[in-house]
C-alpha positions in Angstrom: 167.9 91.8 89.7 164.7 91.2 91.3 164.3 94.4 93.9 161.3 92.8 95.8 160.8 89.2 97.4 158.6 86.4 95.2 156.4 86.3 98.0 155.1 90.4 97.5 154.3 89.5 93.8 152.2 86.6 94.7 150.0 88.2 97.0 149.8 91.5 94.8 148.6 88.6 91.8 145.6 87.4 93.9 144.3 90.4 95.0 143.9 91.2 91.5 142.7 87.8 90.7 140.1 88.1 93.4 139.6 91.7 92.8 138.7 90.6 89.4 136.8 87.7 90.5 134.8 89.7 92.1 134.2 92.7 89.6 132.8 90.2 86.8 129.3 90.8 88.3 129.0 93.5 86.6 129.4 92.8 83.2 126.6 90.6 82.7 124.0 93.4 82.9 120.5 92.6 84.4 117.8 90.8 82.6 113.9 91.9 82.6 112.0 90.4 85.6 108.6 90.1 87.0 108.5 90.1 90.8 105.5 88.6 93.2 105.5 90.0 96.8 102.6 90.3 99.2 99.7 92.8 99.2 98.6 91.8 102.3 99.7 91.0 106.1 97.6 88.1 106.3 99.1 86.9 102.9 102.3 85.2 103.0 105.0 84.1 100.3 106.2 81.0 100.4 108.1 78.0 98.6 104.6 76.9 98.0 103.8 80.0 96.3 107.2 79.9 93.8 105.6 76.1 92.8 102.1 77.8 92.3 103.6 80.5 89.9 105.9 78.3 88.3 102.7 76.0 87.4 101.0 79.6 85.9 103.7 79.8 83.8 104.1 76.6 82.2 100.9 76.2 81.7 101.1 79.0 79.5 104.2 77.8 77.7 106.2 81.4 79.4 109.5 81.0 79.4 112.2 82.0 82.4 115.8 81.9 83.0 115.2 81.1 86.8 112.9 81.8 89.7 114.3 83.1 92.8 112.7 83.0 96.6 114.2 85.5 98.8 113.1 85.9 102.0 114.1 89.5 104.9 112.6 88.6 107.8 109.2 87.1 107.5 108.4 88.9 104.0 109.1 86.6 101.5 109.2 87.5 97.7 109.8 85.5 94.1 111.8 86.7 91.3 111.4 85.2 88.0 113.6 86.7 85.2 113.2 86.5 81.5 115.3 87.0 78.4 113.0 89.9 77.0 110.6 93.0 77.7 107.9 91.5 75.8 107.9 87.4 77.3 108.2 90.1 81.2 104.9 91.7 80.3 103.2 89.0 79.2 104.2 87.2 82.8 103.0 89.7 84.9 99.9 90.3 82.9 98.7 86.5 83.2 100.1 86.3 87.2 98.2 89.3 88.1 95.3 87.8 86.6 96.1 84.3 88.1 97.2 85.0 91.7 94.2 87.6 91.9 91.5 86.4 91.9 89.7 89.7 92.6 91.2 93.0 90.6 90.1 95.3 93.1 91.2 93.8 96.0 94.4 91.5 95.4 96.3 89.3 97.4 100.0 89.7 95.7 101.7 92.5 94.0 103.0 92.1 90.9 105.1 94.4 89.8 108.6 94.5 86.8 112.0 95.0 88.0 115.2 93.9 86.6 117.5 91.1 88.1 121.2 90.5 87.3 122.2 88.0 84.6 125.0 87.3 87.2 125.7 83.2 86.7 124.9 80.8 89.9 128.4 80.3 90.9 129.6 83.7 91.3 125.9 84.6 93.6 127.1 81.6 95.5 130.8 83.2 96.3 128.6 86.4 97.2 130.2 87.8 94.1 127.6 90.6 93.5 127.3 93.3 91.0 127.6 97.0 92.5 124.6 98.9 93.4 124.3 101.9 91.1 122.3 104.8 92.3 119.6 106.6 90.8 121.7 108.9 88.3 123.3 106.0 87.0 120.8 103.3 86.8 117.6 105.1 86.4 114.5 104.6 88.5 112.0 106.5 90.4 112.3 109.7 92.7 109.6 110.4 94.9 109.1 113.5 97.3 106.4 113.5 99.6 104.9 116.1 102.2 104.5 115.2 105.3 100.6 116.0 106.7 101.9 117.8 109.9 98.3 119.4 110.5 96.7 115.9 110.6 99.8 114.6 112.9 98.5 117.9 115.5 94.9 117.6 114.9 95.1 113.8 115.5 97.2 114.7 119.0 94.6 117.2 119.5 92.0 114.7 119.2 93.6 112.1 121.2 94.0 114.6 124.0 90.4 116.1 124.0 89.5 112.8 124.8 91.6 111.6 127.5 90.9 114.9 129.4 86.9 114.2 129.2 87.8 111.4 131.2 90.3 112.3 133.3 88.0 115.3 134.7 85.1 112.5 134.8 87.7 111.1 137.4 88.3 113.7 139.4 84.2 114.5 139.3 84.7 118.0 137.5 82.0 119.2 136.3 82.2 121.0 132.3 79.9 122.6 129.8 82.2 121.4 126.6 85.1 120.7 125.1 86.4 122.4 121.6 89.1 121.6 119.8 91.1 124.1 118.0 94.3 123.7 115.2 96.8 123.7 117.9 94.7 124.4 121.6 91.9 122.7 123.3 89.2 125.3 125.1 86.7 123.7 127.7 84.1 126.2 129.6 82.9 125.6 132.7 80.2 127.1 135.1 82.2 128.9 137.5 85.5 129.9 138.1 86.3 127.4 141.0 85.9 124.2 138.7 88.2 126.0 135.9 91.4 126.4 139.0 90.4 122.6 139.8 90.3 121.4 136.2 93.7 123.1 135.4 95.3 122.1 139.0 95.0 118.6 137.6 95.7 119.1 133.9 99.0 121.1 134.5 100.4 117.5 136.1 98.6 115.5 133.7 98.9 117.0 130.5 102.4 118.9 130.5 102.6 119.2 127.3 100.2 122.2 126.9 100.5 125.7 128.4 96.9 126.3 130.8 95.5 129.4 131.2 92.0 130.4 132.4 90.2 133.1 130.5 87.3 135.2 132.4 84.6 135.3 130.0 81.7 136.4 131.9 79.7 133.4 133.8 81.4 130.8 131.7 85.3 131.1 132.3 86.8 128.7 129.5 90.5 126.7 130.3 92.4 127.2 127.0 95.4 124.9 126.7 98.0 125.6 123.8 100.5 123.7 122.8 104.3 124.4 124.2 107.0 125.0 120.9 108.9 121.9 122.2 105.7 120.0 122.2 104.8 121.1 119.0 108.4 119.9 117.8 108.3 116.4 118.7 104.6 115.8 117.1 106.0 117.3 114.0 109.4 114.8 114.6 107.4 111.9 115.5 105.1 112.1 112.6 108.6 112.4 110.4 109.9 109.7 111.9 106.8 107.3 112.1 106.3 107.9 108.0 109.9 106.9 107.5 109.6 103.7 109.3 106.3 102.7 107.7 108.4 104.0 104.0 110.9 101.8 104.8 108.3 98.9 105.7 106.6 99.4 102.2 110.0 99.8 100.0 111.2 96.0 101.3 107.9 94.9 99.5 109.5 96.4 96.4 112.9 94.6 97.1 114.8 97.8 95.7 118.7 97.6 96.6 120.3 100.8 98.1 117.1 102.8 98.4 117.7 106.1 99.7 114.6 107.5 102.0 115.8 110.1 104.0 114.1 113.2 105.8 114.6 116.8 103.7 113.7 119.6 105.2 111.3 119.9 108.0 108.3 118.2 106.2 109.3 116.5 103.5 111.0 113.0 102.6 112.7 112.1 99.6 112.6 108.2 98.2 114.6 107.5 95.5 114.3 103.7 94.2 117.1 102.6 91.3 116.2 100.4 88.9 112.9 100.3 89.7 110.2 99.8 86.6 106.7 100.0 87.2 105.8 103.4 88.4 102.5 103.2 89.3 102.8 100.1 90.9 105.9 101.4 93.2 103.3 104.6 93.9 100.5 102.3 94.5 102.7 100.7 97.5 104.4 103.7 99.1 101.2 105.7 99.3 99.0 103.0 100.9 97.2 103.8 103.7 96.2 101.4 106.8 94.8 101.7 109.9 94.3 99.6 112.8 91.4 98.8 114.9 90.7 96.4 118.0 87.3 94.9 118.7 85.7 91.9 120.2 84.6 89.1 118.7 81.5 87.4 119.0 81.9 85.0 121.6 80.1 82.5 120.4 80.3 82.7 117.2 83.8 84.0 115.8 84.0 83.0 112.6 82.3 82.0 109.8 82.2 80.5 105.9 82.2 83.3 103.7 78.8 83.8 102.8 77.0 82.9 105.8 74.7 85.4 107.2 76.2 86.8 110.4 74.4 87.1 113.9 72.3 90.5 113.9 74.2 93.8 114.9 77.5 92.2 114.3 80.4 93.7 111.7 82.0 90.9 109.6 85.3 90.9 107.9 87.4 88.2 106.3 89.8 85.9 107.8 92.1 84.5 105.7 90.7 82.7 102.3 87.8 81.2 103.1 86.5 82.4 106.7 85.2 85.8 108.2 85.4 86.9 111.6 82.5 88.2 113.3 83.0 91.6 115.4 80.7 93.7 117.7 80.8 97.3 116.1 82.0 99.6 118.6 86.5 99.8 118.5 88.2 99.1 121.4 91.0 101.5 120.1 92.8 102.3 116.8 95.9 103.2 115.0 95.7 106.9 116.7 96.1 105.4 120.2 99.2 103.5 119.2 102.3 105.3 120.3 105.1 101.9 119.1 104.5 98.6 117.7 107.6 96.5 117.1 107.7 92.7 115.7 109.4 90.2 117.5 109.0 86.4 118.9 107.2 85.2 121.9 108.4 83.0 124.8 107.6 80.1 122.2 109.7 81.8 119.6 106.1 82.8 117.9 105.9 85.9 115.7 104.9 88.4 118.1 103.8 92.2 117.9 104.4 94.4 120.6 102.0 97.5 120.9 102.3 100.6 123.0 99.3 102.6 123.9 99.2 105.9 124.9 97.1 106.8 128.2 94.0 106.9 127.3 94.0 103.7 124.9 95.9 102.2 128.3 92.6 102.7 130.2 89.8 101.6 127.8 91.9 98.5 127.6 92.4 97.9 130.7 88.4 98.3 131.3 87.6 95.9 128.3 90.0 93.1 129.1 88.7 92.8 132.6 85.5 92.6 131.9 86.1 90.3 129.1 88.4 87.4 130.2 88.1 84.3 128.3 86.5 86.0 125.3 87.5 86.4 122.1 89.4 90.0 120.7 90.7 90.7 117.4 93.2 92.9 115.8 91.6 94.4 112.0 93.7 96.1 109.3 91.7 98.8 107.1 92.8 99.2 103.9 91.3 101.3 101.0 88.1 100.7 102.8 88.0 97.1 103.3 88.8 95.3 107.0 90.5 92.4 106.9 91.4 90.5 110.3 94.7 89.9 111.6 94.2 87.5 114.7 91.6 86.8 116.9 92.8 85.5 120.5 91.6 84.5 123.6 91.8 87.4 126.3 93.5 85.4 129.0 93.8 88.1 131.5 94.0 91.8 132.0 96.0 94.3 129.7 97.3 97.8 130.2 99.1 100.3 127.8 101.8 98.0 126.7 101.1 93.9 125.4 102.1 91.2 122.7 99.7 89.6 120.1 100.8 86.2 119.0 99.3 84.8 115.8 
């Protein structure tokens, strides 16, 4: 005699129907594959991209089991998967060669991975195989140090310069500022402009403990950084790495990548499944930085190869065009305390950049003085500038504003 209803059987059979459904993912196993992502901000991927590589590769007679466009956000990417090792490297050697037109400075990545053989139906039930981790699948395991001394010596820096201003402000007179590891000295003449210049930098600049020392005719203000100041540099510059690591691994496409803080200094990446080494090294230890400048106002571009006005810095503008600068920066990737993407009012891709205070007040100088001319945003990397958007300065900025572009 039957102890249980029919109707308990039934739905214990399709959950393991659907269970097993849904486990077949992982037998098929994952096939050699050549990925194609951007090197580049300026450079996007795009359906028009997937046709241009899928000409490449029947011109030379290669081979694939399917191209794939995925797209997170606005970074696009294109899979292309093969039945073999040998028919993979051949791909990526003649892409890399195809799509880059110059070696040393490319516009795509092209790097191996490996891509499930799982069939079209089962991807289109979001049947997916399970992410293995790193002891199971294989991959790469990164540990980086953190530079916390640059992170300090850059605040340093940035603070050395916005007090030369500030006591420029408040008409106080000094005979130099020296910047130390972790403290900033400045001597004056007298002891009366030393109490004036720490009065003011005790409100201003909380951050650092003030204290005058007596040194004969020239007393010197030494300011030293508090421990909880020190702290959040050393967070922030923790923080700020694993953001950008994050940024760089979504190039790679890498599913369940662990990047996670260890210790006080260090972070641990760990990419399963991941192939090319070098190439995965070459992206995670990239290094950019950001400058503003304005543009020539008559002349902001120009065809590559033309000879720009005299005194001017040129740098190129998407494929064919370069933009013409005047040399000295507005500010740079030091003065940026957030940048976030999002859309503008006209659902535009937008970045939103924080200054901090003394980045806040050249820009608001140079944007008053400059409405109705030309400004553009230029991304170093491995030595070479290449421009991001020029715009139209359309009225005055302060510490925080959007470029749309």
């Amino acid at each position: 005699m039957n102890r249980y209803p029919l109707w308990k059987y039934i739905v214990i059979l399709v959950a393991l129907l659907i269970g097993g459904l849904y486990s077949l993912p992982n037998i098929y196993g994952e096939a050699p594959a050549v990925q194609v992502s951007s090197a580049k901000p300026t450079i996007k991927v795009d359906l028009a991209t997937q046709s241009r590589v899928e000409k490449i590769l029947t011109d030379a007679s290669i081979e694939n089991t399917g191209i794939f466009f995925e797209s997170v956000g606005n970074v696009g990417s294109i899979k292309i998967r093969f039945n073999n090792t040998d028919i993979q490297l051949r791909a990526r050697d003649l892409l890399q060669q195809k799509l880059n037109i110059d070696q040393n400075d490319p516009n795509f990545t092209v790097a191996l991975n490996l891509l499930s053989n799982t069939p079209s139906w089962l991807n289109a039930m979001n049947a997916l195989p399970m992410p293995l981790g790193l002891d199971l699948r294989g991959g790469v395991y990164f540990l980086l140090q953190v530079d916390m001394k640059g992170a300090v010596q850059k605040k340093v820096t940035s603070l050395a310069t916005d007090i030369r201003s500030q006591l420029r402000e408040k008409s106080i007179r000094h005979q130099g500022i020296e910047r130390g590891q972790e403290t900033i000295t400045i001597s004056f003449g007298g002891i009366e402009e030393a109490e004036k210049a720490r009065s003011v930098l005790q409100t201003s600049q909380p951050e650092l403990n003030w204290q005058i020392l007596p040194t004969g005719l020239t007393p010197k203000l030494v300011g030293e950084f508090k421990p909880t100041a020190l702290k959040e540099i050393r967070d922030n510059a923790v923080k700020q790495n694993i953001i950008t690591l994050n940024k760089r691994v979504n190039e790679l496409a890498v599913k369940e990548p662990v990047i996670q803080q260890q210790g006080a200094e260090r972070i641990v990446v760990q990419l399963p499944g991941v192939q090319d080494t070098a190439r995965a090294k070459d992206i995670i230890g990239r290094t950019a930085t950001l400058e503003s400048r304005l543009a020539d106002p008559i002349v902001s571009t120009i065809a590559i190869g033309e000879t720009p006005p005299p005194g001017m810095d040129v740098f190129r503008f998407g494929e064919n065009r370069q933009g013409v600068f005047k040399k000295s920066v507005i500010f740079s990737g030091d003065r940026i305390t957030d940048a976030s993407a999002g859309f503008d009012q006209n659902q535009r891709p937008a970045v939103n950049i924080s200054l901090d205070a003394a980045g806040g007040r050249v820009m608001q100088e140079v944007t008053r003085e400059n409405i109705g001319k030309p400004m553009g945003m230029i991304l170093f990397e491995k030595g070479k500038g290449e421009v991001l958007t020029i715009a139209t300065i359309q009225s005055e900025f302060g510490s925080k504003f959007q470029i749309t572009g």
